[in-house]
N, C-alpha and C positions, 0 to 999 in steps of 0.2 A: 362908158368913158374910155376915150383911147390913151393910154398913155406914150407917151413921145419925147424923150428925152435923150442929148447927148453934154456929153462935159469933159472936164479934165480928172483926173484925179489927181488930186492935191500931194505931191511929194516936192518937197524942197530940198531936191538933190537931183544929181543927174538919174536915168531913166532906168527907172530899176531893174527892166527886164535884162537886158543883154548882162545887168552882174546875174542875177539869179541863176544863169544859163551860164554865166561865166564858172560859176563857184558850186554849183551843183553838176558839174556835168560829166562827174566822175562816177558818179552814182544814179543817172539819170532814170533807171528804172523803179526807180522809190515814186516817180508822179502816181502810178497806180496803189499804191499804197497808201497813200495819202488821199485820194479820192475815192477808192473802196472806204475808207476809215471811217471817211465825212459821212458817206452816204448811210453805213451802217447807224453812227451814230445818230442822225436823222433818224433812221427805224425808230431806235431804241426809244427817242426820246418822244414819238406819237404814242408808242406802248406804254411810256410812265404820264405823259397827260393824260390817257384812256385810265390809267388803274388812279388816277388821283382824283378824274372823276372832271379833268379841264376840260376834255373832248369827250363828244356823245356820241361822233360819228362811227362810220364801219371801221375800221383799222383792217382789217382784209388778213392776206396771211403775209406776212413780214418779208419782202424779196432784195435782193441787190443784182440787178442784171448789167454785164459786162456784155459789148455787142463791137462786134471790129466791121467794115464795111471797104475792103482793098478799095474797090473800084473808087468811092466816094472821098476815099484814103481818112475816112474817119473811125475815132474810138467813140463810145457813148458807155456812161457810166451813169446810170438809173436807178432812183430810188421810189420805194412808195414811203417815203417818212414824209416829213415836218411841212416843205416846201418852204417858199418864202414871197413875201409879199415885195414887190416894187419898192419900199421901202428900206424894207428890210436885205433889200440887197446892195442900196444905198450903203445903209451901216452897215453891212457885215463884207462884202466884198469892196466895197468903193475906200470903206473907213478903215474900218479894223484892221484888215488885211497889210494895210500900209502904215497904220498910227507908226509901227515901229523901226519904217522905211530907212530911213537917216541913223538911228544906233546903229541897225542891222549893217549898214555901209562903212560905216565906220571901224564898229565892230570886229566883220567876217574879215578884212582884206586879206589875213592870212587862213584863214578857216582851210583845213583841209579835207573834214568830211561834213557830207551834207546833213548828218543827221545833228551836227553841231548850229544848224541853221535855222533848217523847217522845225516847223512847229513851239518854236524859242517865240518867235516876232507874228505867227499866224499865216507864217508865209505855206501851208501845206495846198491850198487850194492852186495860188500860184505857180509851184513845183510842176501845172500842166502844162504853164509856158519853155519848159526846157525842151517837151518834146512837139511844140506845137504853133502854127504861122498862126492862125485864129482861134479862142475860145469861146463858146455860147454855151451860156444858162439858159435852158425850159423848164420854168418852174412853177407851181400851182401851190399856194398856202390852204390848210386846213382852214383857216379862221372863216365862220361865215362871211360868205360872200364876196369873198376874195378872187382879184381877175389875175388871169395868168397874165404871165410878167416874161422880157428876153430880155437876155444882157447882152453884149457882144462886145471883143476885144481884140485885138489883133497885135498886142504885144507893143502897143507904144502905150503913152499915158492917155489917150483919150479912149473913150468908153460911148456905147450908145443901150437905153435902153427903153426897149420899145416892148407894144403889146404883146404878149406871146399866145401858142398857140394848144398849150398841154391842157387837155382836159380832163386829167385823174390829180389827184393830191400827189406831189412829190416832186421830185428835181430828175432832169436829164441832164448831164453836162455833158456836152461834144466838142470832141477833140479835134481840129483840121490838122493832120498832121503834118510836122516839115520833111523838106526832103532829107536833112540827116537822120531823121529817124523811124525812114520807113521800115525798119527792122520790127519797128511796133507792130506793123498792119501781119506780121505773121501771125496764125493761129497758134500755131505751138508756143513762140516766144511769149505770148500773152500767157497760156496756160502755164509756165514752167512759172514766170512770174508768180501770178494767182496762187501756184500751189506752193510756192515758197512763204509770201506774207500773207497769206487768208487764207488758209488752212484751214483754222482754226477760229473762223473769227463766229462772233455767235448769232449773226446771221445768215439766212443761206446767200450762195454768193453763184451766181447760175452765170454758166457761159457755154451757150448756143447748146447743142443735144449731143449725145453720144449715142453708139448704137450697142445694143445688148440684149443676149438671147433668152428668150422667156420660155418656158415650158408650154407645148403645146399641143396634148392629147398623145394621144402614142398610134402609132402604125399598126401594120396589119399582122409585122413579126411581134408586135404587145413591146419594143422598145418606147422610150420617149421619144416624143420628136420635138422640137424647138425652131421658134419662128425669132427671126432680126425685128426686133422694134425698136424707134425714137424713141429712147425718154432724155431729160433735163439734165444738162453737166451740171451737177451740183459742184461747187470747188471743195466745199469746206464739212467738217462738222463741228456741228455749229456747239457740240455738248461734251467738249472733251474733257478726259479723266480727271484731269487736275483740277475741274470746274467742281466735281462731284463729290459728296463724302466718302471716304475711304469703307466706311459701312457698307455703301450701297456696291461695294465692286467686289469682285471676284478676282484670283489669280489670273484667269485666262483674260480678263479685260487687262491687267497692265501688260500681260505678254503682247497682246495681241494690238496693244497703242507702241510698248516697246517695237513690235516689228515694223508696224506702220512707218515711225521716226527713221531706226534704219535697219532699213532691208534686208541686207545681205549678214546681217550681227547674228555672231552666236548668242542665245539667248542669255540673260543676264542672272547674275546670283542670285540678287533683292533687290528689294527698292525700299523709299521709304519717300512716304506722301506728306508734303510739308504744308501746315496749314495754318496760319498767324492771321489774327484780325488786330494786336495790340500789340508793341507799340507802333506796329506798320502792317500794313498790307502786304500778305505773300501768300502764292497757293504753289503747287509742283510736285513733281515727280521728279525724285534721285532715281538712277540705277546704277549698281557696283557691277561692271562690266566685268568679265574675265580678262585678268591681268598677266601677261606671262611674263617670263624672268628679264626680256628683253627690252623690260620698258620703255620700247614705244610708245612714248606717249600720245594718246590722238587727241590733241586740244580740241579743241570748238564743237567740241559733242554738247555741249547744255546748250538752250538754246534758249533766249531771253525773250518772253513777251509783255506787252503791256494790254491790260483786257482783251486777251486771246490776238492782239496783232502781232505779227512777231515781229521783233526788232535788229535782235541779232544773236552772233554765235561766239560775238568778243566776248566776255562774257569775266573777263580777268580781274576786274577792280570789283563786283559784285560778287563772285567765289571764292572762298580763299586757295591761295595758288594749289597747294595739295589736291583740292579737290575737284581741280580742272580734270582730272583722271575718268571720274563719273559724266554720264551720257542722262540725257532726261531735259527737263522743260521747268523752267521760274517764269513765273508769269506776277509782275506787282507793277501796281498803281502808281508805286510810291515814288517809285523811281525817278529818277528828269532823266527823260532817253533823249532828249535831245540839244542836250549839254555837252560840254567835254569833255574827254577823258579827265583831266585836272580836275575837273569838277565833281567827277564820280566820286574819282579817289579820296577827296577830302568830305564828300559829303556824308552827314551822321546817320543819314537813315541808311544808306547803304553799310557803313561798318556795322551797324545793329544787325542786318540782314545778313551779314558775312559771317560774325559770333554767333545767330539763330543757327545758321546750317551749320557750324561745326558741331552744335552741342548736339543737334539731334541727330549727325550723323555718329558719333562718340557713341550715343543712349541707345540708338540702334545697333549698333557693334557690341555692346557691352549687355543689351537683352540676349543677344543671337547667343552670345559666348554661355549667359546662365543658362538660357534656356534650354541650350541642346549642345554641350560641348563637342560630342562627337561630330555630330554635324556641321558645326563652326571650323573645327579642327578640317574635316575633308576640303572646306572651301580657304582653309590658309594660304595651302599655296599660290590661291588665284589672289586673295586677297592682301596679302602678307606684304608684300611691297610697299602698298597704296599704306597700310597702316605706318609703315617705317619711316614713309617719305610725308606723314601728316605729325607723326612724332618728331621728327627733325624740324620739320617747319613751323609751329605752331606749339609754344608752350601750353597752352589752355587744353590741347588737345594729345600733350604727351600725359600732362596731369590725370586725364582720363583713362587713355589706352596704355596708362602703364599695367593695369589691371589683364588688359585684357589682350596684350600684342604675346605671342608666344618665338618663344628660339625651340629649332629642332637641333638633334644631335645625328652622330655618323650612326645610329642606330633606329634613325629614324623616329626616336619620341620627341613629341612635345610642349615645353613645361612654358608657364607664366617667367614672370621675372622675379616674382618673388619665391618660386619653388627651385626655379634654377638656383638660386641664393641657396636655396635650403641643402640642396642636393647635394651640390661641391662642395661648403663650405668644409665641413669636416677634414678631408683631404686635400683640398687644393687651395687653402691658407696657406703664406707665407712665415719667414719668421719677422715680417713689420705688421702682420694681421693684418694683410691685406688678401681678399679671394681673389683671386687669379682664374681667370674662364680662358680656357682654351680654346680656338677654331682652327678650321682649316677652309680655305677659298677652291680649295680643289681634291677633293678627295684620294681621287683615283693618284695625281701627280703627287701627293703627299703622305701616301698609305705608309710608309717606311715611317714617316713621324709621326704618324699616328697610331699606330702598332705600338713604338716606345713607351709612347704616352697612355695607353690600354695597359701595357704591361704594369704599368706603375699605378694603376687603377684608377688613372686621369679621366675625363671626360670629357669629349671633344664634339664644338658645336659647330655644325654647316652654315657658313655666312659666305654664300656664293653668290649673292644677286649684286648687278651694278651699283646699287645704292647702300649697300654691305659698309663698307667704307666710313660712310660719314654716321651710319649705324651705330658703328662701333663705336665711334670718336662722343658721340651724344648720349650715348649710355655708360661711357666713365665720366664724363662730366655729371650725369645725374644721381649714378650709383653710390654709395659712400663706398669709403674703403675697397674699390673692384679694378681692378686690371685687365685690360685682356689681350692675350699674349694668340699671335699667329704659331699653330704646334710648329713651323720651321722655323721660330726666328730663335732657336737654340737647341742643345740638345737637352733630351728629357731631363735629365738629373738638375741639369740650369733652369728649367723654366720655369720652376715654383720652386727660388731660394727656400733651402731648409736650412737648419742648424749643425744638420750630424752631416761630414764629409766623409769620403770613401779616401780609401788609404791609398796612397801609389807606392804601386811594386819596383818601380824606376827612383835612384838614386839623382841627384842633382847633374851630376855629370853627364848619366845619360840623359836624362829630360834633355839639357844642352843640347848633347848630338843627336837626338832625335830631332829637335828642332831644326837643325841646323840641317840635317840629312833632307825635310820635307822643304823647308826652303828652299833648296836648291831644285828640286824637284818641281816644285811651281809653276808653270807660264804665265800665268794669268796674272796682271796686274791686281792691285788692291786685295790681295789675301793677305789673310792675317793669321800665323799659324801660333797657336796655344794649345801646349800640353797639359790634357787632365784629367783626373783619375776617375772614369766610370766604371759601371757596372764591366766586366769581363766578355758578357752578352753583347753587350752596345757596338754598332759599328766600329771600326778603327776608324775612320776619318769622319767625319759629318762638316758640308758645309753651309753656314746657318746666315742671312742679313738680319744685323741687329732692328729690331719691332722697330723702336721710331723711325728710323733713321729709314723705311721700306716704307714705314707707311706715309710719311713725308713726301718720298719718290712718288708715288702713287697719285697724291692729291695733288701734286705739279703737273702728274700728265692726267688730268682729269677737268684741268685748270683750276683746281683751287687757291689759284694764288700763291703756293709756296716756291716759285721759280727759282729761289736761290737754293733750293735744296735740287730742284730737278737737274740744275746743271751743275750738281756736286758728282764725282766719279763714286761708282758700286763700290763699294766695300763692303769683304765677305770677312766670316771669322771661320779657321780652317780648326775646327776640336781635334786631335789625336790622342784618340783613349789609350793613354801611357799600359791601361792595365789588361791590352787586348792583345792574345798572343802572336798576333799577327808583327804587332810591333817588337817584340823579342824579337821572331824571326830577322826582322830587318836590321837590326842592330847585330845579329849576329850574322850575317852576310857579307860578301865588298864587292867591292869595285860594282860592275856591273851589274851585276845581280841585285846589289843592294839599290840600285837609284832604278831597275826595272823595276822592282817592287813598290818602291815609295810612288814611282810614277802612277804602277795602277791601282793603289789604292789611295791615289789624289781623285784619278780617273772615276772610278767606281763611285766617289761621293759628286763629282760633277756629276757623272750620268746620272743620279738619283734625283738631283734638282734639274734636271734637264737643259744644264749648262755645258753637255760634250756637245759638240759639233763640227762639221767639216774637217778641213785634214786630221784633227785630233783626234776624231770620231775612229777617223780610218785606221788611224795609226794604234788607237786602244784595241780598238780588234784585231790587228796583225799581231799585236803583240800576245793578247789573251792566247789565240792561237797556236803561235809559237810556245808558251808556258806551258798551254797542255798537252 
C-alpha cells in the first residue's frame, strides 16, 4: 500500500515557524539537544516494551547516531528505538506538537530563554526548525507489519507525507540546514555541542570515529609497538557515578568523574552522594572544592541535569545560595526545566530539594568533624569560609554547624563555639556579665594590641577572611550575653570594662595641661584626646576607632547599606596613659621641647596604626633623628 498524503497543519494563528526561530534563536544550539533526547528516549522505551514482554522482537544493541554531511549541508539524527507509524506521526508531530501552538503565542511574546519554551508546549522536535530550510522523518515502527513512513516540511504550515524508504526499526531525522547556520555542518562545533548536553546521557551517543593507538606486538628492540585504528566516537557514558550506588564506588571513581567535569581543578576535599527517591526524585554528587581566603567565588560549578541530559549550570533557585560554592552534578526528574525562573523559585518540590541539600550537606560536615577532628581541623581552612557564609545565610543551617564551625586564635588553636565560651569566659567577662571575645583582622599590623591584650592574659581570635565581618555581626546576634570587640578598637585595660580602676598619678590640673599640651600637638582632624590612667607598661599615646562606629564604616564600603555612616568623618579617640613617664617628662619640659615631644609621641601611636604618611612620615623621621 503506498501512502500519499499532503495537508496543512491545523494552527489558528499566524505561522509558527518564523516565532520559534524568532524566540529561540538566542539559544539555537539546544535543537540538538532536544533531538538527541527524543531519540534516546525512543531507545529506552523499545527496552521497557522488550522487559514488559510488549515486543518479541531483536532490540539489537541500543545506539544514537549523529552524522553531519557539509557537501549535502545536512545533520541526521538516528535512532534504533520505537519508530513511528504514518499515523502516528499524524498525532504526534502533525497534533501534539502544535495542540499548544496559540497559548505558546500568546504566552512567550516576552520569553527570554528558550528553555522557558521547548518542551513546556512539545515544541522540542520543532527547535530543528531554528537551524533548518527543510525537515524529514525516515521512520520504521516496531509493530508487525508496519511500512516505513516520510514526513517532510519545510518550515511553513503544510506538510507531506509520503512512503518512506528505512528498512531497520527506528527514526532518521535530517536536517537541511540554512544558510545562517552553517556553523552547524562544522565537526568540531557539533562535538563541543554533544559533549556539553550528552555526555552523560544513558545511551551511547556515536559521532562518526576517532582514531586511537592499540598495542601491537613489539619490535625487534622487545619495545611495544602500536598501530592507529578507527574505532566509534562514543560522546557519552552512558553509567555515570551519580547513577550508581555509592556502595558500588571507590574513592578513585569520584576523583576520577571529579577530573573528568573539570579538568584543570585541584582535587577536591569530599563529596557527598545525594540520593532521594521520597518525597522527590534526586541523585548527585557534591564536591567541597578548596576554598581560599579570597573568596572567589566560581558560580555555575553544579551542573543540573534531567535523566542524565544536562540542562544547565544556572543552578541558583534549586541550591541554596551558600552552596553555589560547591562543584558536582543534580540530576532529578522532578524538576520543570523548562519553566521559568519565577516558577522554579516558588515551586515546592524544588524548595524540598534545596532544605534535602542543606541538611545532608550540615550531617556530612558534622560526621567529618566526629569522626576525625584532626583531620576536619587540617581541612578548616580550605573549608572555613564556605561554613561561615552557609551560617550567615541559612538559619536551619547555623542551627547545625553551630556544633561544628570552629574560630582559630593568634596561636593558631582551634576551638568550637561552645569551648571558645568555655575558655574566655572566666577572664574576659565584663562587669555587665557579658563575655567579651577579642580579634584581630591583621595580625602582623596589630601585634602592639595584641601583646597588651596577652599581657592581660586575654585571648585573641584571627578573623581575617572577607566574610569575617558579617561573621562577627551573626554571632552576637546568636550568642547570649557575647561581645566582640576588634583588640584595636581600645586600649587593653578599656576593652573588657572591669570594676577595679588604676589610680592616676596626674592631679586635675595636670590631666588639664596634658590635654591641652596633646591638643595642640594634633594635625589630624577628628582625634579625640582623653587622659587615662593605665598600666605604667602601656604606651603613652594609643590611637583606637571606637568598634561600632569601624565596624559600621566597613559594611558601608562593603555595600552593606549603612551609607549614612560611610559618609560620616573618621573619628579616632587619642588615650594618653597619664601614668607613663613619658608624660611627666613632657609636662616638665617647654617651649619647644615640650610640643617635640608630645609631637612624637602622637607620631609613634599613628605609626602603629599605620596612619603616618607622606610629609608627616618625613618630617617624624627628621625629627626622631635629630633627638637622637
Amino acid at each position: 500500500m503506498s501512502i500519499q498524503e499532503k495537508g496543512n497543519i491545523s494552527i489558528h494563528t499566524e505561522n509558527i515557524f518564523p516565532i520559534i526561530k524568532k524566540f529561540l534563536y538566542s539559544d539555537n544550539e539546544i535543537f540538538l539537544r532536544e533531538l538527541v533526547s527524543n531519540a534516546v528516549d525512543a531507545v529506552q522505551k523499545i527496552k521497557r516494551l522488550g522487559s514488559l514482554g510488549q515486543f518479541n522482537g531483536e532490540i539489537g544493541e541500543p545506539l544514537v547516531q549523529v552524522a553531519v554531511d557539509k557537501e549535502a549541508k545536512t545533520i541526521t539524527i538516528s535512532d534504533n528505538g520505537l519508530g513511528m507509524t504514518a499515523e502516528e506521526i499524524k498525532k504526534y508531530i502533525n497534533q501534539v506538537a502544535f495542540s499548544g501552538a496559540s497559548e505558546f503565542v500568546e504566552k512567550f511574546k516576552d520569553a527570554k530563554d528558550a528553555n522557558e519554551i521547548i518542551g513546556k508546549f512539545g515544541l522540542g522536535f520543532y527547535s530543528a526548525f531554528m537551524v533548518s530550510d527543510l525537515v524529514e522523518i525516515q521512520t520504521l515502527s516496531y509493530q508487525d507489519g508496519a511500512e516505513p513512513a516520510r514526513w517532510i516540511c519545510d518550515g511553513s504550515t503544510e506538510f507531506e507525507i509520503t512512503e518512506g524508504t528505512k528498512t531497520t526499526r527506528g527514526t532518521d531525522i535530517i536536517l537541511h540546514v540554512n544558510k545562517d547556520s552553517e556553523e552547524f555542518l562544522e565537526e568540531s562545533k557539533l562535538q563541543e555541542i554533544l559533549n556539553k548536553y550528552a555526555k552523560f546521557l544513558p545511551v551511547p551517543i556515536k559521532f562518526g570515529t576517532k582514531t586511537e593507538s592499540i598495542e601491537d606486538g613489539i619490535d625487534e628492540e622487545g619495545k611495544t609497538k602500536y598501530q592507529d585504528v578507527e574505532v566509534d566516537n562514543i560522546i557519552n557514558t552512558t553509567n555515570p557515578i551519580w547513577a550508581k550506588a555509592p556502595s558500588e564506588l571507590s574513592d578513585e571513581d569520584y576523583l576520577s568523574f571529579y577530573r573528568e567535569l573539570y579538568p584543570f581543578s585541584e582535587e577536591p576535599l569530599f563529596w557527598i552522594h545525594l540520593n532521594v527517591d521520597y518525597p522527590f526524585n534526586l541523585t548527585g554528587v557534591l564536591y567541597f572544592p578548596k576554598l581560599k581566603n579570597d573568596f572567589e567565588m566560581q558560580r555555575n560549578k553544579i551542573k543540573l541535569y534531567s535523566r542524565q541530559v544536562f540542562i544547565t549550570d544556572e543552578v541558583k533557585d534549586i541550591v541554596p545560595e551558600f552552596l553555589m560554592l560547591l562543584h558536582g552534578v543534580i540530576d532529578s526528574p522532578d524538576i520543570p526545566l523548562n519553566v521559568s525562573r519565577s516558577f522554579l523559585q516558588a515551586d515546592s518540590n524544588v524548595k524540598k530539594i534545596n532544605s534535602y541539600i542543606t541538611k545532608k550537606v550540615a550531617d556530612k560536615l558534622g560526621e567529618l568533624f566526629v569522626k576525625d577532628r584532626k583531620s576536619y581541623e587540617d581541612k578548616w581552612k580550605d573549608i572555613g569560609m564556605f561554613v561561615k557564609y552557609g551560617m550567615i545565610s541559612e538559619d536551619k543551617f547555623y542551627d547545625k554547624a553551630k556544633d561544628f564551625a570552629l574560630v582559630g586564635n593568634t596561636k593558631n588553636e582551634l576551638f568550637t563555639l561552645p569551648e571558645y565560651k568555655e575558655k574566655v569566659s572566666p577572664l574576659q567577662t565584663d562587669k555587665n556579665e557579658s563575655v567579651v571575645y577579642l580579634y584581630t583582622n591583621d595580625a602582623s599590623k596589630q601585634d602592639a594590641f595584641i601583646q597588651s591584650a596577652n599581657k592581660k592574659d586575654y585571648d585573641v581570635l584571627v578573623l581575617d577572611s572577607p566574610i569575617d565581618n558579617h561573621f562577627i555581626n551573626q554571632l552576637e546576634q546568636k550568642l547570649e550575653k557575647t561581645s566582640i570587640k576588634r583588640v584595636d578598637s581600645s586600649v587593653a585595660d578599656k576593652l573588657i570594662e572591669k570594676d577595679e580602676v588604676n589610680e592616676h598619678v596626674l592631679n586635675e590640673d595636670q590631666v588639664k595641661e596634658v590635654t591641652t599640651i596633646f591638643e595642640k600637638a594634633i594635625t589630624k582632624p577628628g582625634m579625640q584626646v582623653e587622659v587615662v590612667a593605665l598600666h605604667p607598661e602601656e604606651l603613652p599615646v594609643t590611637i583606637t576607632m571606637d568598634e561600632f562606629m569601624r565596624r559600621m564604616k566597613e559594611m558601608a564600603a562593603m555595600g552593606g547599606g549603612m551609607n549614612f555612616y560611610g559618609q560620616m568623618p573618621d573619628n579616632y579617640k587619642v588615650a594618653i596613659n597619664g601614668n607613663h613617664k613619658l608624660v611627666s617628662k613632657i609636662l616638665k619640659a617647654e617651649g619647644q621641647e615640650q610640643s617635640d615631644l608630645a609631637k612624637q609621641a602622637i607620631d609613634l601611636a599613628l605609626l602603629a596604626q599605620g596612619m603616618l604618611t607622606g610629609a608627616e612620615l618625613t618630617a617624624f623621621v627628621s625629627r626622631s633623628v635629630e633627638m637622637i
